[in-house]
C-alpha positions in Angstrom: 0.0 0.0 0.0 1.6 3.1 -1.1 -0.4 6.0 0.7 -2.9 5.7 3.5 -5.9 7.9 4.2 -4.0 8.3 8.2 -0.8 7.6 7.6 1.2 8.7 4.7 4.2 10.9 3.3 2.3 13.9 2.4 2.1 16.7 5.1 -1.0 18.1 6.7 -1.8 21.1 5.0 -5.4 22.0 5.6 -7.5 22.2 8.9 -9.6 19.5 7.6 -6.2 17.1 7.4 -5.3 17.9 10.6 -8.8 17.4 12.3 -9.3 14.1 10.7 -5.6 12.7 12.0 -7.0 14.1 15.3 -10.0 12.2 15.2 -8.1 8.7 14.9 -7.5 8.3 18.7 -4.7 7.8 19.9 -3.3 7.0 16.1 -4.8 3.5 16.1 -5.7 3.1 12.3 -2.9 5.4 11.7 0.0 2.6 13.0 -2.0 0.0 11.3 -1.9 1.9 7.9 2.0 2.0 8.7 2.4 -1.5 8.6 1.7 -1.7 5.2 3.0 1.7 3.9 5.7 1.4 1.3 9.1 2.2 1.3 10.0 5.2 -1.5 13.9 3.9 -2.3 13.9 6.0 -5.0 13.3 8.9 -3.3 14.6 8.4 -0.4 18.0 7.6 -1.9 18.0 10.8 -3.5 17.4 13.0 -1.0 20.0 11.7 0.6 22.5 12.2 -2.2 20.9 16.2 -1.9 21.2 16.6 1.5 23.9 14.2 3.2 26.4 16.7 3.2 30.3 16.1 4.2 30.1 16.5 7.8 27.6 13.7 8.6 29.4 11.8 5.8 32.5 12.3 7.8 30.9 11.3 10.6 29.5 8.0 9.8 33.0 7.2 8.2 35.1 8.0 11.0 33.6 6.6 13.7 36.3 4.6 15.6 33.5 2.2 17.4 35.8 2.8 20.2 33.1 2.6 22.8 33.6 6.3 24.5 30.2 7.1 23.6 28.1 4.0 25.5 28.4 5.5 29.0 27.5 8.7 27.9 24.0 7.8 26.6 21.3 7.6 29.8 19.0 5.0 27.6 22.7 2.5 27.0 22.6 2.9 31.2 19.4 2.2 32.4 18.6 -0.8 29.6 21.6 -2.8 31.4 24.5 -1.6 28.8 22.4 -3.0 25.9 25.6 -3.4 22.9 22.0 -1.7 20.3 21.9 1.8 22.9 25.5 2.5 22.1 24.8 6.0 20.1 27.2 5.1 17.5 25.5 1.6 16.9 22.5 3.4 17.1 23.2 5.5 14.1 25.6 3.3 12.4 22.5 0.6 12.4 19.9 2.9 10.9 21.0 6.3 9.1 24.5 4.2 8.6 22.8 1.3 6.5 20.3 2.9 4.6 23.4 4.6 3.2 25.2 1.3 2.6 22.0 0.0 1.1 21.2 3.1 -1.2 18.2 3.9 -0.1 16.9 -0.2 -0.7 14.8 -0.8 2.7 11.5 -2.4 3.7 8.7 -1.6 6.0 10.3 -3.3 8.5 13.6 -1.9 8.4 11.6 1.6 8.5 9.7 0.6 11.6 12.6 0.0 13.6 14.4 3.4 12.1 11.5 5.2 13.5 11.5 3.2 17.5 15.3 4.3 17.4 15.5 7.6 16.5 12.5 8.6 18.7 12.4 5.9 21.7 16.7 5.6 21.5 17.4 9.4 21.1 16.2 12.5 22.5 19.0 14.5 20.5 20.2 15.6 23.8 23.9 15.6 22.7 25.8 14.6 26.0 27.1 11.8 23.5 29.3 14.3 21.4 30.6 15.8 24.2 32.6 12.3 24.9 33.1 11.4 21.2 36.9 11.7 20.4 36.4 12.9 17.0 33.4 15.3 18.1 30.9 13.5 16.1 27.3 15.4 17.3 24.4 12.3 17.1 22.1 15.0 18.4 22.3 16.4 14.4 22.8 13.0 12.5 19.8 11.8 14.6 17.6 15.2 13.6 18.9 14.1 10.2 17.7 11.1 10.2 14.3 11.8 11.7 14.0 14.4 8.5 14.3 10.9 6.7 12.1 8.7 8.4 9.5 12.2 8.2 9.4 12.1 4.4 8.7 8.7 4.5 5.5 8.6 6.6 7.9 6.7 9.3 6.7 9.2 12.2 4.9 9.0 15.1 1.5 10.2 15.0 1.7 13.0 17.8 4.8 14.6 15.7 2.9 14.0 12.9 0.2 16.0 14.1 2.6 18.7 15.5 4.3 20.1 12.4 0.9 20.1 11.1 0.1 22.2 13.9 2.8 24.5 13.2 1.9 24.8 9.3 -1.6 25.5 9.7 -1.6 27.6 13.2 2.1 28.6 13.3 1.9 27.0 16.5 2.3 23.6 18.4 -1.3 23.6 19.3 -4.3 25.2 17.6 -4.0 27.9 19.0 -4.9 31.0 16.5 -3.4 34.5 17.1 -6.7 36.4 18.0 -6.6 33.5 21.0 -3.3 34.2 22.0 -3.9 38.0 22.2 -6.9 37.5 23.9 -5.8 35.2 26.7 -2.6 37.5 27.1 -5.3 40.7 27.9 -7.6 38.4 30.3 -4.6 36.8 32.0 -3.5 40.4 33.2 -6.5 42.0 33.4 -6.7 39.2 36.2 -4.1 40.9 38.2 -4.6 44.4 37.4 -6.3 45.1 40.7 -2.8 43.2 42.5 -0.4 45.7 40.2 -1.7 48.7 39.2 -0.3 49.9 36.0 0.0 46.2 34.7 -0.6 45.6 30.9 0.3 43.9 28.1 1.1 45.9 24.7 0.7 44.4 21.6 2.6 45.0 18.4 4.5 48.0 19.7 7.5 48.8 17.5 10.7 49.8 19.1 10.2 47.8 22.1 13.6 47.0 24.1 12.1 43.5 24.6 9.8 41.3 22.2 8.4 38.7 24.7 8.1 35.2 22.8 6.1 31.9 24.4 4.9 28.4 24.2 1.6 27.8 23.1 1.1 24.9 25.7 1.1 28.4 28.2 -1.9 29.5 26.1 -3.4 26.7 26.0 -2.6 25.1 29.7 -0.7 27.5 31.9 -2.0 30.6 31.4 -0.5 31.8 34.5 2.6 32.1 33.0 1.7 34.7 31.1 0.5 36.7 33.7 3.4 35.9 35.5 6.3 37.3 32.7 4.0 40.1 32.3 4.6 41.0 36.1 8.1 40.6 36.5 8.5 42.8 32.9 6.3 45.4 34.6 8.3 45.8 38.2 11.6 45.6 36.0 10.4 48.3 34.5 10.6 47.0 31.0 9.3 48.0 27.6 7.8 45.1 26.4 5.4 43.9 23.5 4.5 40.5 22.1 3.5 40.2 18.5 0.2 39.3 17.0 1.5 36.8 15.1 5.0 35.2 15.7 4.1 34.6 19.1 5.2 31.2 19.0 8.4 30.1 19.9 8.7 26.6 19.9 9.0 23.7 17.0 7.1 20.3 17.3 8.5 20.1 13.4 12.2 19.8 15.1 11.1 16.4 16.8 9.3 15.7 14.1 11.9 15.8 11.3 9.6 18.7 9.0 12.2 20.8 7.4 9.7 22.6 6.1 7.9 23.4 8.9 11.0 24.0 10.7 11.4 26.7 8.4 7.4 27.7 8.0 7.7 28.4 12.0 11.1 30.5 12.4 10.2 32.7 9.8 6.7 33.6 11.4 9.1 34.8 14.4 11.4 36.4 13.0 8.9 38.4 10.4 7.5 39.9 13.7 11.4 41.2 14.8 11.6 42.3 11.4 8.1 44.2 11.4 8.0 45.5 15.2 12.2 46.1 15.5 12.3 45.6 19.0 16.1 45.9 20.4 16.0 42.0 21.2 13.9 39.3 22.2 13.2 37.1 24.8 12.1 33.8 24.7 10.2 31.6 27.4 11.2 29.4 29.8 11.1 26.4 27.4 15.0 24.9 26.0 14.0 23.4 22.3 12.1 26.8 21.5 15.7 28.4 22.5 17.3 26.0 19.8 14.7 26.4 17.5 14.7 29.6 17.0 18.0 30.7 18.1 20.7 28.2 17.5 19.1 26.1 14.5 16.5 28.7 13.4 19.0 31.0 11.4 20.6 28.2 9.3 16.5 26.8 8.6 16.0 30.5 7.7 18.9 30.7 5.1 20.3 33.7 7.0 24.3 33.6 6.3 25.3 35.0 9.9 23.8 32.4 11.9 21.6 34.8 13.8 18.1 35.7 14.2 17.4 39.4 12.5 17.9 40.9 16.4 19.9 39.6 19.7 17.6 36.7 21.3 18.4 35.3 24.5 16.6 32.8 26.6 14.5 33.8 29.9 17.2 32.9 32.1 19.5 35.1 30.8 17.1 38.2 30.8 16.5 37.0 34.9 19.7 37.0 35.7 20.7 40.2 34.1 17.1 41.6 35.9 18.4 40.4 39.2 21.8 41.7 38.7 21.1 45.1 37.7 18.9 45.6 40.6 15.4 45.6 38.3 14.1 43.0 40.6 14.8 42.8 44.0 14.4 39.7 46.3 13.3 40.2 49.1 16.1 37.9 51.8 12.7 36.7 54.0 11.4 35.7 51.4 14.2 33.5 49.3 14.2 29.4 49.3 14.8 28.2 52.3 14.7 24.5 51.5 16.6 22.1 49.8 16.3 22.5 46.0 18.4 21.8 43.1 18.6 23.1 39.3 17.5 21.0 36.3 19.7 21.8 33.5 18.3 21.9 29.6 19.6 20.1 27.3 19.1 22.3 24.8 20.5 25.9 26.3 23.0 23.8 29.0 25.2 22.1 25.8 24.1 23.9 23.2 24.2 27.5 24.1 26.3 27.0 27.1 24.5 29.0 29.7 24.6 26.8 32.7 26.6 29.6 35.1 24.1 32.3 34.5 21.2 29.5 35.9 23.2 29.3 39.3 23.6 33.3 39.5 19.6 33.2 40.0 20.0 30.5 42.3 22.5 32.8 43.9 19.7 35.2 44.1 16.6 32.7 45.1 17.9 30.4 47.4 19.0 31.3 50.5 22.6 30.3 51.1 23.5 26.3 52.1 20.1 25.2 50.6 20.8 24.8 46.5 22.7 21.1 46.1 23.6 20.6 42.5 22.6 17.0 41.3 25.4 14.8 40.1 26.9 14.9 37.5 25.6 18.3 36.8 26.0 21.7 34.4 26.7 20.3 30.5 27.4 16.8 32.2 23.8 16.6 33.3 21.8 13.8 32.1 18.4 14.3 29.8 15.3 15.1 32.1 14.4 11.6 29.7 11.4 13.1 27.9 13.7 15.4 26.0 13.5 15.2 22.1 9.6 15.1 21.6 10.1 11.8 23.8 7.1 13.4 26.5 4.2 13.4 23.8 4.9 9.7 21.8 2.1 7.5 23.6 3.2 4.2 21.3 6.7 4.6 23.2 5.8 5.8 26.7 6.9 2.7 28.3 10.1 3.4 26.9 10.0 6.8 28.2 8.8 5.9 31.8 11.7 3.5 31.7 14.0 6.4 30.4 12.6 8.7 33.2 14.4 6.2 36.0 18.0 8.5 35.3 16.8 11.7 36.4 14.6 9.9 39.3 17.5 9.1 40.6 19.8 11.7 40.6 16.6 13.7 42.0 16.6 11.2 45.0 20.3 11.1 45.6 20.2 15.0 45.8 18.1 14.7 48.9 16.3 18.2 47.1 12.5 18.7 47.9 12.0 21.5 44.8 13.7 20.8 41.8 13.8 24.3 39.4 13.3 23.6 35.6 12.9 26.3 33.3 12.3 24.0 30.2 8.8 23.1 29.5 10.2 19.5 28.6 12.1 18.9 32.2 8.9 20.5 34.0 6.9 17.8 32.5 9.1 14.9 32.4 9.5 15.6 36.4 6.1 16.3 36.8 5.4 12.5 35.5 8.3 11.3 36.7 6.3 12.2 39.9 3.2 10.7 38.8 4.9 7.2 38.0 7.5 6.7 40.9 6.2 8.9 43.9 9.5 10.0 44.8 8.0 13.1 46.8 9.8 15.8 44.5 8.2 19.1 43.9 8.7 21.3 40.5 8.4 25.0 39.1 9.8 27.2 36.6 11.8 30.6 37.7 8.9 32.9 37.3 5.7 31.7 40.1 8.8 31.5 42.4 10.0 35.4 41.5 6.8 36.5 41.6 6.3 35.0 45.3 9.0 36.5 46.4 10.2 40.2 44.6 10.3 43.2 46.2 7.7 45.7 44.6 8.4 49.4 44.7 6.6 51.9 46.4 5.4 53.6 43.2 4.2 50.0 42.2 2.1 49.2 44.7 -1.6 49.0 45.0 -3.4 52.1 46.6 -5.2 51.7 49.9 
């Protein structure tokens, strides 16, 4: 069967695709269409002779299969040293092979591509950091997943997200009259609590353009509320776009170049339009990558960099707290054991694990922040990294994969554990749900807003 009406290798395009993939619960007629679906060798061989450039072909040819990458990998540790979790087999065996092969593989081959580069991966890249020869899985895997994308080889909630992001220009259906409107009712919510609190939308010249997640639309919109409070006792001037909101890329898990590309530009087309001096992005580590690190080169833009400075919210915290634009008020700072999940994706790839422990510096009172082990770029994957969280046909893998972070939780003796990544947030939050370890969770902002100082001319009138 070459094409099925679920599952096949065209994209969504239209609402009506997308609603009728949603409709197939839990993607049950979806896999079963997959069994079948054929293999494109043709294709798939030349794409790879367009897009396998030198690097990854390097890559696959130099690999020494010395070994240095098995401890490394978290999923190699906690499936008892399995020889088929060492990251270089795990490549080698999939995007290595279909290369041998020319393209020439079945159904089956593709089903097992697809379980390893989304239940054997989460691109977290602690792997390349060991790798003599610097040889980054985190991109051959995204490589590969661009593959096994184009080839209807993709899980059906990653399926449904870069359809998401090409109809909505967002990882949930969330339209831009909805995000503007829940933005305005969030703070109106608090008005009464900080007087003078707003939101501005699509004001040019702003020294900050405010970017989010759509899961905060859609499920935490608190958060909002809560950014828009800490901008406003900062003293900031702030805007968020009507469109370009969205900062975050379901097509990157996915493997939808396309998309990838669809998404960034909606974001930066808003710098470009409103000019602000920079932008900030949300507490959330694959957004960060997606639209900082990755975005440009998806983008085509020869400097590497977005059309103005973009840092992630930790950095525009720190900087807050350090200037003196927030104040913490010492009564009111963490006085219990806590400890600092590190991201992945702004830890290794944007390096930006000492400006995380100057807030703790700030929020914690002193002899109470206990740094997990190992820690900083050495820290392990929060195990739902990757699009891992969302897959339900592999979330016994991923329970399983949780079990690495559960422990280094447990031997921190921490009660709070701070993750400013919407990926660690939930992969601790159901890490919670499945082994009742006791641990609490948060991002930076609830616990800032608990605890700032506001100034006199900020407060609320008898």
């Amino acid at each position: 069967m070459p094409e099925g009406k679920y599952c096949n290798k065209k994209p969504i395009e239209t609402e009506e695709e997308l609603k009728e993939l949603l409709g197939d619960t839990g993607g049950k007629k979806y896999y079963e269409e997959m069994k079948a679906l054929d293999v494109d060798s043709e294709l798939l061989w030349k794409t790879i002779g367009n897009t396998l450039k030198s690097r990854t072909k390097t890559w696959l040819e130099i690999c020494a299969h010395c070994g240095m990458c098995a401890d490394s990998c978290f999923l190699y540790l906690i499936n008892d040293r399995d020889p088929k979790q060492v990251p270089a087999y795990k490549i080698q065996s999939t995007l290595g092979e279909i290369v041998k092969r020319k393209g020439k593989v079945d159904n089956e081959f593709m089903h097992m591509v697809m379980e390893t580069a989304w239940a054997k991966c989460t691109c977290c890249n602690r792997c390349g950091m060991y790798c003599p020869h610097g040889i980054d899985m985190g991109v051959m895997f995204g490589y590969l997943r661009g593959l096994c994308y184009q080839q209807g080889f993709v899980p059906w909630e990653l399926k449904i997200g870069a359809g998401m992001h090409r109809i909505y220009r967002a990882q949930m259906d969330v339209t831009n009259e909805e995000f503007v409107e829940t933005f305005k009712w969030m703070v109106e919510e608090y008005e009464e609590d900080y007087p003078g609190l707003e939101v501005s939308v699509d004001k040019e010249g702003a020294d900050i353009l405010y970017t989010v997640n759509a899961r905060e639309v859609k499920h935490y919109p608190e958060d909002l509320a809560e950014a828009a409070i800490l901008f406003h006792l900062a003293g900031e001037n702030w805007t968020v776009p009507s469109s370009g909101w969205e900062q975050t890329s379901l097509s990157m898990f996915a493997g939808d170049w396309a998309a990838c590309k669809m998404q960034v530009e909606s974001v930066y087309s808003a710098m470009e339009r409103l000019k602000p001096k920079r932008m900030v992005g949300t507490e959330c580590g694959h957004a960060h990558r997606a639209t900082v690190i990755e975005g440009p080169y998806w983008a085509g833009r020869s400097n590497g960099k977005p059309p103005v400075e973009s840092i992630h919210y930790v950095e525009w915290l720190a900087e807050a707290l350090r200037e003196g634009k927030l104040k913490v008020d010492p009564a009111k700072r963490i006085k219990k054991k806590v400890t600092l999940q590190d991201s992945c994706n702004y830890i290794r790839n944007n390096g930006l694990k000492e400006i995380t422990r100057e807030i703790m510096s700030y929020i914690v009172e002193p002899g109470y922040f206990i740094e997990m082990t190992p820690n900083k770029e050495h820290n392990f994957c929060c195990g739902g990294g990757g699009g891992f969280n969302g897959i339900g046909i592999f979330r016994p893998q991923r329970n399983k994969a949780l079990i690495t972070k559960r422990d280094q939780l447990i031997n921190s003796g921490a009660e709070l554990v701070i993750s400013p990544c919407h990926n660690c947030w939930d992969a601790i939050r159901d890490l919670e749900d499945e082994y009742k370890i006791g641990i609490k969770w948060s991002f930076l902002k609830p616990l800032l807003v608990s605890m700032v100082e506001i100034p006199e001319h900020l407060k609320p009138k008898e």
